[in-house]
N, C-alpha and C positions, 0 to 999 in steps of 0.2 A: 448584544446588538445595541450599543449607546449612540449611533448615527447612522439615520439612513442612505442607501446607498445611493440614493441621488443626490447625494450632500460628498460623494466618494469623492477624492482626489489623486487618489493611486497607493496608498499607503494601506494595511489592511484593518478592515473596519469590523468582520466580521470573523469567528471564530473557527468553526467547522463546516466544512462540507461534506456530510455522506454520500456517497456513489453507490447503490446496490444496482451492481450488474456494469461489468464491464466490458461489452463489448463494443460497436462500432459509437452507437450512440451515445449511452451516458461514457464510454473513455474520452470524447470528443466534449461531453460538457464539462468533464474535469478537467481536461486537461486545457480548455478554453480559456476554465476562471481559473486554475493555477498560472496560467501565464499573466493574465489582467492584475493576480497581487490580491484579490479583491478578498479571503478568506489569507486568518495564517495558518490554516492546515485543512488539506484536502485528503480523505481517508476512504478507502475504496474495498470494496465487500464482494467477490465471488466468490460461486461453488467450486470455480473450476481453478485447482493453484495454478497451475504454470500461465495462467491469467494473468493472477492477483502478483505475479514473479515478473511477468512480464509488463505488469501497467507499472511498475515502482522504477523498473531497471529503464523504460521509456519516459519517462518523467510524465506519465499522465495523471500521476498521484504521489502528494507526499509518502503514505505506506496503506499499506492494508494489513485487514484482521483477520483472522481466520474464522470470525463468528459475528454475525448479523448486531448483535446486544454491543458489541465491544464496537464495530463501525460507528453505532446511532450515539454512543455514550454522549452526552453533552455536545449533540451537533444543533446546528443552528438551522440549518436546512438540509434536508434528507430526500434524495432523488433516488427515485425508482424506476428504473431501467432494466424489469425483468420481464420477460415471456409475457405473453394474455394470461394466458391458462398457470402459470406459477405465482401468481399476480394476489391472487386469495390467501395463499399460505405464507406467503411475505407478508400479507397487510395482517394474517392473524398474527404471527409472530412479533410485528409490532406493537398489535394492542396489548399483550402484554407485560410491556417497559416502559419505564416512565420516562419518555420523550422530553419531558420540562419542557413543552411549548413549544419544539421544534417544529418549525412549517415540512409539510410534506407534499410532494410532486411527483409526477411522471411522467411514460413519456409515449405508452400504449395510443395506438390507433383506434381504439373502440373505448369512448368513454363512459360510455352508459354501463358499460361491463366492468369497467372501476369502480363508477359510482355505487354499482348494484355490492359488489365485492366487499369494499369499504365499509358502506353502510349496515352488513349482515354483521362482520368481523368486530366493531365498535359500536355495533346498536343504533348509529344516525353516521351522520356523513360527519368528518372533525372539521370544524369550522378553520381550522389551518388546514386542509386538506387544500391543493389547488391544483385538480386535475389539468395535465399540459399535453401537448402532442406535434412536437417539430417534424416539418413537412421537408425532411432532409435526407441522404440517404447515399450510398456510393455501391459499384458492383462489387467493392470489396467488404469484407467483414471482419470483428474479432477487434480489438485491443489493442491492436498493431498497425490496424489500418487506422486509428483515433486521428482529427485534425482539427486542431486549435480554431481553424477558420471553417470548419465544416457550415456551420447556421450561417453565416453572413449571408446579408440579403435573401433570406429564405423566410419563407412564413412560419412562427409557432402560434399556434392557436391554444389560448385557455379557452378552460371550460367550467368559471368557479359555479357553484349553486349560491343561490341568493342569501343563505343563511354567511356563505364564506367570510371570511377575517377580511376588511379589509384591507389591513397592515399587510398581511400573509400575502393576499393576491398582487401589492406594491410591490412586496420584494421581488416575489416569483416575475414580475414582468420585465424589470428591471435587470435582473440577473441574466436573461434573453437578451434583452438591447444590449446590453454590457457585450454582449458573445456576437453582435452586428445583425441580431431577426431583427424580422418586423413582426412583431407583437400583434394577434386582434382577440378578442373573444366574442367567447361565442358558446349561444345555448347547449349545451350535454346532445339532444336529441335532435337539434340541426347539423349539429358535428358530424355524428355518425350518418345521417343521411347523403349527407353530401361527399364523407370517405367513402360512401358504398357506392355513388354514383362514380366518384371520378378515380378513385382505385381500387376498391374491392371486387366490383364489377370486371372491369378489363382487368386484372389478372384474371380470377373464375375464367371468359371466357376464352382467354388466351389457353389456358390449363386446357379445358374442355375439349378448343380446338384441336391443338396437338395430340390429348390422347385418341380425340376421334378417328383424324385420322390417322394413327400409330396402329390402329386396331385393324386397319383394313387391309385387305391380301393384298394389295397393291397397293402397300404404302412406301416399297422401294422407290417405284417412279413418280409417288408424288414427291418424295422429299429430294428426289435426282434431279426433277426439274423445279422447284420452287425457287423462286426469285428472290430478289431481293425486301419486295414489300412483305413476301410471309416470314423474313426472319426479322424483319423490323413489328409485326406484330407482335408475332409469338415471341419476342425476344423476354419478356417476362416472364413467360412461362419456365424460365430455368433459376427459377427466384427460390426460395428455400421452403420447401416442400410441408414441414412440423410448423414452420411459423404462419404459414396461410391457413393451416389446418387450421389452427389456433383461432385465428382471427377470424375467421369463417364461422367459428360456432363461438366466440366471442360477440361479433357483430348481427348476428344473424339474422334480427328482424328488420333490421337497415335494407340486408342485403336482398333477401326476398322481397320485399316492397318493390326495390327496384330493378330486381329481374324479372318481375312477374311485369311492370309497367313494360320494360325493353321487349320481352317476349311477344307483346301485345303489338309494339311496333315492328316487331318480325315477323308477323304474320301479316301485318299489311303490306311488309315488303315481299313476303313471299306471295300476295295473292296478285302484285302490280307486276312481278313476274308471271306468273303462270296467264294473267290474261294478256300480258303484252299491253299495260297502261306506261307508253314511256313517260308521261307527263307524271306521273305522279312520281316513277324513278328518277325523273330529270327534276324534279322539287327535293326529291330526299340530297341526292347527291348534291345539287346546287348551295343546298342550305349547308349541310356538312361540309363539302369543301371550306367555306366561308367562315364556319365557324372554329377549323380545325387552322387556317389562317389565321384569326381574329384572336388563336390561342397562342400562335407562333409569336405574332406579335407583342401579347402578352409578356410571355417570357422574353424577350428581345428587350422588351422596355423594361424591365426588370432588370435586363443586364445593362441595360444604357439609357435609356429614358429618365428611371426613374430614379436610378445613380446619378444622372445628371441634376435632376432635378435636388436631392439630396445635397450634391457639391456645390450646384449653385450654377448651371451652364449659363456662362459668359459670352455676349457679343466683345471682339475687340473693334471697333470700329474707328481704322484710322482716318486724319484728316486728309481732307485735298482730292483732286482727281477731278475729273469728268468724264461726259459719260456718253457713247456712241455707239453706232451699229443698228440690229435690229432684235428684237428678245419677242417671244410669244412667253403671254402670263399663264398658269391656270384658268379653267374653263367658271364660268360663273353657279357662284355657291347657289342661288335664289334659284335658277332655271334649271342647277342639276338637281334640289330636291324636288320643286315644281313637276319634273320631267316622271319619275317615280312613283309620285304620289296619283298624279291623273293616269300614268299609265299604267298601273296597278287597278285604279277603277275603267278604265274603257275593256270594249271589246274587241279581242283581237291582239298581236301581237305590235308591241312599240320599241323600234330600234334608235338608242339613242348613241349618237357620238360626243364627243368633247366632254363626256361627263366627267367633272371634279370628283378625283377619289382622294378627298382629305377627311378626317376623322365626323366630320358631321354631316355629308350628304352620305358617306358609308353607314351612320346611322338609321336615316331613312332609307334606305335600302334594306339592312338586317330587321328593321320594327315592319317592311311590309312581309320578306320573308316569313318573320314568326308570326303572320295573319295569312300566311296560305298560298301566299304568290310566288309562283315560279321564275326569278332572274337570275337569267345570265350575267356572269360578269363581274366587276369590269374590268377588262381588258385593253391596255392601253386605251383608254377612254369610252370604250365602244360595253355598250348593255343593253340586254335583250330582255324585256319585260313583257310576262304573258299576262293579258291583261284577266282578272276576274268577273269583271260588270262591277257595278255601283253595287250591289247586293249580294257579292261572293267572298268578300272578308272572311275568316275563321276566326273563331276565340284562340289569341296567344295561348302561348305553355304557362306564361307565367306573367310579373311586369314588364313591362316595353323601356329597355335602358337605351336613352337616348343621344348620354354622352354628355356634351358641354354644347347641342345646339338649340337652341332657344329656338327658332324657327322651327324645326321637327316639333316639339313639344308644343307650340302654339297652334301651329297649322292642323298638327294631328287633335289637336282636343276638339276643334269642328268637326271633324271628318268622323272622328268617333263617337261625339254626344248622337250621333243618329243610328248606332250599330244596335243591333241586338242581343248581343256581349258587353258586360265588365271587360274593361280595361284600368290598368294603373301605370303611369305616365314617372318614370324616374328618369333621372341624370346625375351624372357628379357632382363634386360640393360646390365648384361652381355655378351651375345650371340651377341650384340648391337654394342660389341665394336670390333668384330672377324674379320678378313680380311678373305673377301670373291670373290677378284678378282682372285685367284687362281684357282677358278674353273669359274667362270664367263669368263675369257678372254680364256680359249681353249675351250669353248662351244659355246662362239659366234664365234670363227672361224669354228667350225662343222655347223654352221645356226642357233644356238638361240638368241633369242632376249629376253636380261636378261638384267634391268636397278638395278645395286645399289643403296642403299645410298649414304651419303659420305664419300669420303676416301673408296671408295669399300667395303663397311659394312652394314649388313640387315639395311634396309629389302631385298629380291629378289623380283622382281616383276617380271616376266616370263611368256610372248607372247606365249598361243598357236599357233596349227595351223603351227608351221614352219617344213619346210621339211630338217633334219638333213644329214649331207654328211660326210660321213666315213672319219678318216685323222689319221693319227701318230702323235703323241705329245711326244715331249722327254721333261721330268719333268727337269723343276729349278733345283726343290729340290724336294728331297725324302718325298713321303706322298700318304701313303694307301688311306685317305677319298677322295685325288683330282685323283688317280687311278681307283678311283670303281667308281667315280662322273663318271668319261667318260667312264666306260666298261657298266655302266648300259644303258648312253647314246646310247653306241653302239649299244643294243639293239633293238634301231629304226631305224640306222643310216644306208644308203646304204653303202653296202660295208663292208671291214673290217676296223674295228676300233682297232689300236694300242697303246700300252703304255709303251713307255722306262723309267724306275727310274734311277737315279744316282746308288740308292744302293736299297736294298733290303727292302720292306716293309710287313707289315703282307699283308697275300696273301688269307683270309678269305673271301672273294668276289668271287676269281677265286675259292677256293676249294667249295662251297657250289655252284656255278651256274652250277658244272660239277656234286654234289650234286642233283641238280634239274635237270638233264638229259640234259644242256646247253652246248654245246660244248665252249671248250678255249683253247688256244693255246697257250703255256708259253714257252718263246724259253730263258735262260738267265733269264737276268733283264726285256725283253718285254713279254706285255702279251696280247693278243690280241682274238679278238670276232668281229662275222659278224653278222646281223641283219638273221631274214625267219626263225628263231627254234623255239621251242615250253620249257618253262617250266613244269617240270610235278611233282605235290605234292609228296611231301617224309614224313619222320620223324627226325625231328632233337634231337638232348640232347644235351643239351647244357655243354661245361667242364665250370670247377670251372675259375673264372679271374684270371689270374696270376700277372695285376697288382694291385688285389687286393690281392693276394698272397704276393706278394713283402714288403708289412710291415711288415710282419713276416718273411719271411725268411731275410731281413735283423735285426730283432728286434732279433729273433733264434742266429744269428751270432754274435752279438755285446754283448750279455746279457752271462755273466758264469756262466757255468756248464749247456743251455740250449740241450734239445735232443725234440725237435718238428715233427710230422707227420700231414703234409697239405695233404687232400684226392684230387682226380679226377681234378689236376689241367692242363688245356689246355698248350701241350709245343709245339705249332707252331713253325718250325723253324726261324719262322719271328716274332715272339712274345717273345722267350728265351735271349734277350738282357741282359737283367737282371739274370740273371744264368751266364749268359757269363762273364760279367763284377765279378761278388761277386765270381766265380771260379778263375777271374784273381787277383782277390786281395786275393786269400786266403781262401775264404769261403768253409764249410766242408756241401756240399748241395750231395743227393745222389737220382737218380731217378728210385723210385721201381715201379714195377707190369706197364710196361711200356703197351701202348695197341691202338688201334684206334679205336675211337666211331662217326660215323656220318663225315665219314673223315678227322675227328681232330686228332692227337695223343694227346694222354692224360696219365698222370702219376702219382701218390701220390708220393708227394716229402719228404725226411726227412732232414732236416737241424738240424747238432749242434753248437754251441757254436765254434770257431775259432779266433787267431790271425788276424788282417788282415793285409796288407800293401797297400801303397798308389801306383797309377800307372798311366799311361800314359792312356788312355779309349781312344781304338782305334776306329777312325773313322766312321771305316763299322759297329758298333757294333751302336753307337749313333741312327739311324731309328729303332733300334728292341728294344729301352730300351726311348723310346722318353715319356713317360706319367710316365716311373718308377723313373725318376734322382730326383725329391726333397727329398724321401726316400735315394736313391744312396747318395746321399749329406750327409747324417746322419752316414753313412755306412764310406765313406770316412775322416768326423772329427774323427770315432773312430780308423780310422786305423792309422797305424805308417809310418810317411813319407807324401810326397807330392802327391797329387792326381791332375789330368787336366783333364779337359774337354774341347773340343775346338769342332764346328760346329752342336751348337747344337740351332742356334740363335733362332728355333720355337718355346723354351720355351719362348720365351719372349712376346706370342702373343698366350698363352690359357688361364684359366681362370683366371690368375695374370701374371704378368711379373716373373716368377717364376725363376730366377735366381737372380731376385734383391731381390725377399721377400725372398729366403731361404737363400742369403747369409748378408741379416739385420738380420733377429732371429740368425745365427749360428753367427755372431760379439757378438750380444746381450749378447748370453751364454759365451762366452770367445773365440772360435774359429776364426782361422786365415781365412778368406775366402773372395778372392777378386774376385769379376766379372769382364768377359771380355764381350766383345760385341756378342760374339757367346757363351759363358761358362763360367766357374769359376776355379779355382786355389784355394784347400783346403787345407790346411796343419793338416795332423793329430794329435791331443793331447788331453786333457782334455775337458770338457764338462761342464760348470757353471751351475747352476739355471738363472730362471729372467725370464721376462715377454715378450714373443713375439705374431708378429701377424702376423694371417693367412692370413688378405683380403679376409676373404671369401672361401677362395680357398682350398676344399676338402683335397686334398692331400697334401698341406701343412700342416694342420691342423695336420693331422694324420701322420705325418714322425718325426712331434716334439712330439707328444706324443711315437714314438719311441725313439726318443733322450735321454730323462727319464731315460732308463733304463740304461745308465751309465752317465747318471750327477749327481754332489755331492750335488746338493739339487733340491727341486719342480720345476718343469716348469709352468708357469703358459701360455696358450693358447687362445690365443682372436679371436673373429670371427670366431666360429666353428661352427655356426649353418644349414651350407651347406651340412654337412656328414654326417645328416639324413638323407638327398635326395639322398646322392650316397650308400652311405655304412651304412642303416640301422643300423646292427647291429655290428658295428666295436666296441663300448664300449662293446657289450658284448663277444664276443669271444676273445677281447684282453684280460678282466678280465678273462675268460677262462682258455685263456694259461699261464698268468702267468705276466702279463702286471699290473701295478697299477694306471688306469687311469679312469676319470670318470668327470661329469659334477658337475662343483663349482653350489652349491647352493644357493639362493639369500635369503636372511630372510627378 
């Protein structure tokens, strides 16, 4: 082994590979790396010959031995792919040869039962030992079903002990990626827990099932009429009989832990039977449904999401065009979590419409879920929320995964610093990087006890039980999510609880808690709430986002000879920033059939086609256009003249530094645009082609595919695989109106 295999170039670096056990799985990881070059000899070990005949004669192995000693002889790494239960007399027969150093692997489902095995057989665990377990698998079996691509995009999970080689656990990860897993590890005794949840279990009851009712006198006419969901159940129960034995008494105390917790919740489903409690059936099933979607998804993104993301999903966004007709946006992000959260606390039922189901109001729906709330939904936009009171919460299963929406996560740290349960507050590595001392540090001077991350960044970890005390907070800075964080607080807080902003923020908190029959007091800039009231179910409908409006009404303005009609889009006086601004520069934006729905006002907006000029973006305006300026920025190259933005430093701390990424793409394309530490300085002119990147970042993504429509050649868009999670169907209503934009295709 004179070079590591992340140093590989295709040539072979590495000497032998041992295979003990050639059937579905390790014939698949040899005959992986025999195809990759990466070993120049791959040597394969069963008991069974017309195996070891048939893995040579299939090229799944350069040859095999007829003896364990004769495979290992001067191998370089040695994988073990035999039985649970034959897994002992293999690792003793090892201890007995001198290995010279070879790393060794496997590829068993129970690792605690390696670990245990290993360690009896060599007296400690070999510190090249690197217990493995690829979560891979096919209805076929044997040697002959082996396939080179079998792991790709599949999970293998190690499971080194802390003692392990670090060199050893390099290679063993490596040697997976090489074969296209995704790689994670993970503790010995987390491992098993979590096989025994998510497959040791559903086989057991799958098995169970079918022998139960196999056993019964009339089990002709249940198996004559059984449909199609009991053979998509029970379909694992025709899984191989010796090898679940195996692992059953392999895994054992994984597995009891968590049948005896299921059993526990089979009894409460059997007693909300027997007394006819449908609400408590209609929470089981609501949350499973949701959650057996939330898994579909999973795997879906796995096959496409996250392959996208891997390759690198591309916007092509060509130039020219303009843009007409009429498009309805998505329903607004802020009001459909808002709609959730109070109507999760009121009493009584709250039927909401127009609800945004994109990846971070689904959020706030699943974190009230796993506190005990019964919702329907949603259903083309429509969700039924049975409310609990302010004081019927449950304690979660476990942490509250929140996703990538910073709003969930802020809003809920109010609402929960007064619960009488721990909770802990996670999100992705995005959500990961968010400062979250802004609501953290005036919550602990009201009595919570809220520990960060570092650098004040999730997770939240949040001490029930504390007795919150009413107080005034004058904000830093201006921000709606760290306003409603402390009026939700309020809600348990003795006394009145007040909130001064510097300037004006969307006010969708106060207008829907007076919504909910909440008394609020908004005197000015303060807004303030005293604990002892009652929430009481309404109905909401949700208006159209207007920051999702915002790429089109800036895409309407820049693009000639456009005449656009945006239906039922939400004009909060604290939401309209972005009107404000594209009226100051110029923009020909017109608001018909103006009206209030659910105490929003709301309006179908028309925008045409306009001149713009460049201006000073005043101040007060910057909190009511705070998620719309990387579009604004687009808006500003087209216009004529100098454009400033100054005190807007928050962009620099949501999901990109978004003052530094929109002003590298608009260099990129030809435009003048220099960042300042709070804003940017654009000067308007021409627009190039060329290739920028989003970081991921939604709304970046989608202000450069506005850009498009007046640059003199293609834009090409990198890291846009996020804007399915926010804005669905943004490629198609942009092709719609008149946009020419669409995902590069890969051959």
């Amino acid at each position: 082994m004179s070079r590591s295999v992340s140093a590989w170039q295709g040539e072979p670096i590495l000497d032998r590979l041992a295979v003990v056990g050639l059937g579905l799985i390790g014939g698949s990881f040899a005959k992986g790396l025999r195809e990759k070059g990466l070993f120049r000899e791959i040597v394969g070990f069963d008991l069974d010959a017309s195996s070891r005949a048939m893995a040579v004669c299939l090229g799944v192995v350069d040859r095999c031995t007829e003896t364990l000693e004769d495979a290992c002889r001067g191998a370089d790494v040695i994988q073990l792919a035999v039985p649970i239960l034959a897994m002992e007399q293999v690792l003793a027969s090892l201890a007995k040869l001198d290995l010279n150093g070879a790393v060794i692997t496997d590829v068993g489902s129970a690792k605690g039962n390696v670990v245990r095995c290993a360690t009896r057989v060599f007296g400690e665990m070999p510190a090249r030992f690197i217990p493995g377990h690829p979560i891979a698998g096919s209805e076929q079996s044997g040697v002959e079903a082996a396939k080179s691509t079998l792991f790709q995009r599949h999970k293998v999970i190690l499971t080194p002990l802390l003692s392990a080689d670090r060199s050893a656990l390099a290679l063993i990860d490596q040697l997976w990626r090489t074969l296209g897993a995704e790689v994670e590890h993970m503790d010995v005794e987390h491992h098993d827990e979590v096989l025994a949840a998510t497959s040791h279990l559903p086989h057991l009851l799958a098995f169970g099932l079918v022998d139960s009712l196999a056993r019964r006198h009339e089990n002709l006419e249940i198996f004559r009429y059984a449909a199609g969901g009991f053979r998509d159940f029970t379909r694992i129960a025709g899984s191989d009989p010796v090898m679940w034995h195996d692992i059953f008494q392999a895994n054992r105390d994984a597995v009891l832990s968590v049948l005896d917790a299921f059993r526990s919740d089979l009894d409460v489903l059997r007693a909300a039977v027997d007394t006819r409690d449908g609400h408590r059936l209609l929470g089981v099933f609501t949350r499973a449904r949701v959650a057996r979607e939330h898994f579909s998804k999973i795997l879906a993104r796995r096959a496409y999401v996250d392959v996208m993301h891997s390759k690198d999903l591309i916007f092509l966004a060509n130039h020219g065009g303009s843009l007409s007709g009429q498009i309805r946006v998505p329903g607004d992000k802020s009001i459909s979590h808002r709609s959730i959260m109070l109507g999760s606390l009121a009493e009584g039922v709250t039927e909401v419409e127009g609800f945004l189901e994109g990846e971070d109001a689904l959020a706030t729906i699943q974190a009230f879920r796993d506190m005990g709330v019964v919702i329907e939904g949603p259903n083309q936009g429509r969700v039924i929320v049975y409310g609990v009171g302010l004081n019927g919460l449950k304690p979660p299963p476990g942490p509250i995964y929140l996703g990538n929406s910073g709003t969930s996560m802020r809003l809920l740290a109010g609402l929960l610093s007064a619960q009488p349960f721990d909770t802990v507050l996670t999100g992705d590595a995005s959500l990961s990087k968010r400062p979250m001392n802004r609501v953290a540090k005036p919550l602990r001077e009201m009595g919570a006890r809220i520990e960060t991350g570092e650098d004040g960044k999730p997770p939240l970890k949040i001490k029930g039980g504390q007795r919150l005390l009413a107080m005034h907070y004058r904000m830093p800075m201006a921000s709606a999510q760290v306003k409603s964080c402390l009026l939700l607080a309020g809600l348990y807080a003795s006394g009145e609880t007040s909130v001064t902003e510097p300037a004006p923020t969307r006010d969708h908190t106060e207008r829907m808690l007076r919504g909910f029959g909440y008394p609020v007091r908004v005197d000015g800039r303060t807004a303030a709430i005293s604990s002892g009231h009652t929430l009481r179910s309404t109905r909401i409908e949700v208006p159209a986002d207007i920051s999702s409006a915002a790429f089109f009404l800036v895409a309407a303005s820049i693009a000639e000879g456009s005449d656009l009609l945006i239906e039922h889009v939400g004009i909060n006086p604290t939401r309209t920033g972005v009107i404000d601004i594209l009226k100051l520069m110029g923009a020909d934006i017109e608001l018909l059939n103006e009206r209030e729905v659910g105490g929003e006002p709301v309006a179908d907006l028309r925008v045409r086609s306009a001149k713009l000029k460049g201006i000073d973006i005043p101040e007060d305006l910057v909190p009511l256009a705070i998620d719309e300026f990387p579009v604004l920025f687009v808006a500003a190259a087209c216009a004529e003249g100098r454009t400033v933005l100054r005190g807007a430093e928050e962009l620099r701390v949501k999901e990109s530094d978004r003052i530094q990424v929109m002003a590298d793409g608009l260099q990129i394309l030809g435009v003048k645009a220099n960042p300042t530490s709070d804003g940017i300085v654009i000067e308007g002119g021409s627009i190039g082609g060329g290739e920028v990147w989003s970081c991921g970042d939604h709304r970046i993504a989608m202000s450069f595919s506005v850009a498009a429509l007046r640059a003199s050649a293609p834009i090409r868009i990198h890291d846009c695989a996020n804007v399915a999670t926010s804005f669905p169907n943004f490629l198609a209503l942009a092709n719609q109106a008149g946009m020419r934009v669409s995902e590069e295709t890969h051959s």
